[in-house]
C-alpha positions in Angstrom: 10.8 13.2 -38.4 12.6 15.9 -36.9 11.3 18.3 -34.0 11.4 22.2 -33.5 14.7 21.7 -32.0 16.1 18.9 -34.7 15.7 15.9 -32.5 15.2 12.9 -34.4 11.8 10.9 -32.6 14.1 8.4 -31.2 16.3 11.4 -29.6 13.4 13.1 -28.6 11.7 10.0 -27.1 15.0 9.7 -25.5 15.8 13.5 -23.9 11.5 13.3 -22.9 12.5 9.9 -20.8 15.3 11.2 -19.3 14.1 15.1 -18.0 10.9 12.8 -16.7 13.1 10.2 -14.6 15.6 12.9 -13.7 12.4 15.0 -12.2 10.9 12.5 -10.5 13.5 10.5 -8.9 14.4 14.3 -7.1 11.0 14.7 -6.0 11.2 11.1 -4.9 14.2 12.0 -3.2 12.9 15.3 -2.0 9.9 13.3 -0.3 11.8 10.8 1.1 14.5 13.1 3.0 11.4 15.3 4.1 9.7 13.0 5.5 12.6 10.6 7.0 12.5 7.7 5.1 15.6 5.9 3.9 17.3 7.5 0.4 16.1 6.7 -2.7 19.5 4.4 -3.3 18.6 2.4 -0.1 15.3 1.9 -1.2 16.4 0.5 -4.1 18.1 -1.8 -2.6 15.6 -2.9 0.3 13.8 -3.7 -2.8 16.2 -6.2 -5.1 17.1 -7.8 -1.6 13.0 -8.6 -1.3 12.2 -9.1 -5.0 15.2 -11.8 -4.7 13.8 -13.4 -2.0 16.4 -12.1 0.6 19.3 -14.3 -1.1 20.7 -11.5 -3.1 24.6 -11.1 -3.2 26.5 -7.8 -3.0 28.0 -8.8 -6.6 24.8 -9.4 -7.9 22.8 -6.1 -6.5 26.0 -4.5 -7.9 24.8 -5.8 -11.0 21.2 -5.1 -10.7 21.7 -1.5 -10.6 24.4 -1.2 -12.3 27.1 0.2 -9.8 30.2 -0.3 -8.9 31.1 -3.5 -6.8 32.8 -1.6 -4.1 30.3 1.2 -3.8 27.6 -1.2 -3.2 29.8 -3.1 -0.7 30.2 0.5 1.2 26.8 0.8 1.1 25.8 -2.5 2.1 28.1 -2.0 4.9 26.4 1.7 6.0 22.7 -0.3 6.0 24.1 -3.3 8.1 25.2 -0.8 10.7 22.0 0.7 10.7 20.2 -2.5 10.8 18.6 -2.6 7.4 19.9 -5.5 6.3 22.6 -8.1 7.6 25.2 -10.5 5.7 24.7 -14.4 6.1 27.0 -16.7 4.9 25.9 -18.7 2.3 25.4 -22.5 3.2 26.3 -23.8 -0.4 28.8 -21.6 -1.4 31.4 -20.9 1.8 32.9 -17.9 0.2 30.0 -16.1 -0.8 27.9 -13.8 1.5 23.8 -13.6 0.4 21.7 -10.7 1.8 18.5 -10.8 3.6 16.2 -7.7 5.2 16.0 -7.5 8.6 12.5 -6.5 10.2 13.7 -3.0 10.6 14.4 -3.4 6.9 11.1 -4.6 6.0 9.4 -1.4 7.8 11.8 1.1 5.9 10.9 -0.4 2.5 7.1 -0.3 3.2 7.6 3.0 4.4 9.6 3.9 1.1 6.8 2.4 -1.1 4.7 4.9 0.0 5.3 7.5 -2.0 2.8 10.0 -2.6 4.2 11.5 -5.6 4.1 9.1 -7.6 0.4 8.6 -7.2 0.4 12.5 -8.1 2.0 11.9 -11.1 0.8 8.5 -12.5 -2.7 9.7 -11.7 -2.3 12.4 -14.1 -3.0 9.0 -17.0 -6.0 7.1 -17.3 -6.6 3.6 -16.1 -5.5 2.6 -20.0 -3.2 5.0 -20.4 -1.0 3.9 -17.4 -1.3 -0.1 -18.5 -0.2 1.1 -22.2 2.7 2.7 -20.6 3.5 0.1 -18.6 3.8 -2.4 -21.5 5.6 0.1 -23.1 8.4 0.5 -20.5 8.7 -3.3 -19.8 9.1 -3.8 -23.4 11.7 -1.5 -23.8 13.4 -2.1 -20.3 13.3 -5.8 -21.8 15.2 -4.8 -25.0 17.6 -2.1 -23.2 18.8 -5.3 -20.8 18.5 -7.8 -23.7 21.2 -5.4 -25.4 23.2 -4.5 -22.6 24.4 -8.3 -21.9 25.0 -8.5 -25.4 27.4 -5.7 -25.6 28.8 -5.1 -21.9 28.6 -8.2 -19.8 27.0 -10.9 -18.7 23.5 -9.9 -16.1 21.8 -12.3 -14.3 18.3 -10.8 -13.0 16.4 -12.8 -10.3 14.2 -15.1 -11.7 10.9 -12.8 -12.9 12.7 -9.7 -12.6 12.4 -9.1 -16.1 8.8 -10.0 -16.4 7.3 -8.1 -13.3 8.9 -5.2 -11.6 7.1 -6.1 -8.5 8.3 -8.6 -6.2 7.1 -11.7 -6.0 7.0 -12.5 -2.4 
């Protein structure tokens, strides 16, 4: 099936997810710097550092998100000077550095949870029609990971990550 504009479905299911996550993560970004909370990129990583149970490694948020090594390093640095986070050596492995939230860190990713339009946006589906989508995104986030450590490189994903974008703390 071809649309108005000869997208095949999977193209167009493709170009609709990507205008919608593109939108939103600016008006995410645009709420956040409004309203002084940390960036949407520090967010995200206040939140892999919690949903890994504050033992999360540089390589391995690097990983998570799909970024460089050394520009999550840089960044890592820029949110220990700002006490978002701090580096602890790890016990087990000597050479290895984990990461863990400090309480300032804690406040700025409740804070950045809040988001309020989000709730503009999802509320815009019904009660079913947001758990449909929801099985439909983790079912396809499943399979997009599922082929990119087939065809790129090994990811490892703290334990659940996969199963339940919320952390389990």
């Amino acid at each position: 099936m071809k649309s108005k504009a000869g997208l095949n479905r999977e193209s167009l299911i493709w170009l609709l997810l990507r205008q919608t996550s593109n939108v939103i993560v600016g008006l995410i970004e645009d709420e956040m710097r409004l309203s002084g909370k940390v960036s949407y990129t520090r967010a995200t990583i206040l939140f892999l550092v919690k949903a890994a149970g504050n033992r999360a490694t540089p390589a391995e948020i690097s990983r998570w998100i799909i970024r460089e090594p050394h520009t999550i390093s840089a960044i890592l640095n820029r949110m220990q000077e700002d006490g978002l986070v701090r580096k602890v050596k790890d016990l087990e492995r000597k050479n290895w550095v984990r990461i863990e939230l400090t309480d300032k860190g804690e406040e700025a990713l409740r804070q950045a949870m809040d988001i309020e339009i989000i709730g503009t946006i999802i509320s815009s589906l019904s009660d079913e029609e947001q758990d449909i989508l929801l099985s439909y995104l983790n079912k396809l986030r499943t399979k997009s990971f599922e082929e990119y450590r087939a065809s790129r490189r090994k990811t490892t994903l703290p334990i659940g990550f996969i199963d339940s974008p919320i952390p389990q703390s």
